[in-house]
C-alpha positions, 0 to 999 in steps of 0.5 A, a space after each residue: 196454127 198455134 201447133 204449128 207456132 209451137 214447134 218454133 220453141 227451143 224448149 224441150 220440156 214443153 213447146 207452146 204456140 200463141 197467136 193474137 188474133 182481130 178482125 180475122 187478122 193475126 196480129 201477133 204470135 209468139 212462143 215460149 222461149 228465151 228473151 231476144 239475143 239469149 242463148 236459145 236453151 230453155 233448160 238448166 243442167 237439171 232439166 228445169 225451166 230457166 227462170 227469164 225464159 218467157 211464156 209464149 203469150 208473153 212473148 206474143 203480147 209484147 211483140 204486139 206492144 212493140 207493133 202498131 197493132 192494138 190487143 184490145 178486143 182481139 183472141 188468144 189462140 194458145 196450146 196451153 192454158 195460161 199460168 196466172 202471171 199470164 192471164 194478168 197479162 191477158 187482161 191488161 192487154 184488152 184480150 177478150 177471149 181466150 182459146 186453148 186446147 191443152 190444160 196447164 197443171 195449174 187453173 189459176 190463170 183460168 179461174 182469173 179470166 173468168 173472174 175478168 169476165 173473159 170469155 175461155 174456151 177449150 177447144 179438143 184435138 
């Protein structure tokens, strides 16, 4: 379901997808792109990422803040590894695992989730 999420992104570089699961039940979802009433343009004239625009476990985790829903215990299923900005996120947030199926170019958000002690698996498509 977090392809499927993905393909909601306006991003053109990347698309990636979130969903925040607990007790079986999505509690959230998410995907990266600009903040709310932005212009829905992910990239610059050069083909760079805009700066503000946000991760889709970003998104996912604050539209859950916003929520009566609690994080705390709950799964993150994303299609890309987390950046370490997001695995910080991720930790506040009470997450307790973490599921994704596509590497990040960089590891540092992993190697911090597992020095949280939260459970990361890779799952292969």
């Amino acid at each position: 379901m977090a392809l499927i999420w993905a393909k909601n992104s306006y991003c053109k570089r990347k698309q990636v997808g979130a969903l925040i699961v607990k007790g079986r039940m999505i509690i959230s979802d998410g995907y990266n792109g600009t903040p709310e009433g932005f212009e829905n343009v992910c990239e610059d004239e050069n083909n760079k990422t805009k700066p503000y625009v946000l991760h889709a476990e970003a998104n996912a985790i604050t539209k859950v803040a916003k929520s009566n829903n609690s994080s705390d215990g709950a799964t993150l299923y994303i299609t890309t590894s987390p950046c370490m900005e997001c695995a910080k996120l991720i930790i506040q947030s009470g997450i307790r695992r973490v599921v994704f199926c596509d590497n990040y170019r960089k590891e540092e958000g992993i190697n911090l989730l597992h020095r949280a002690g939260i459970e990361v698996k890779y799952l292969e498509i």
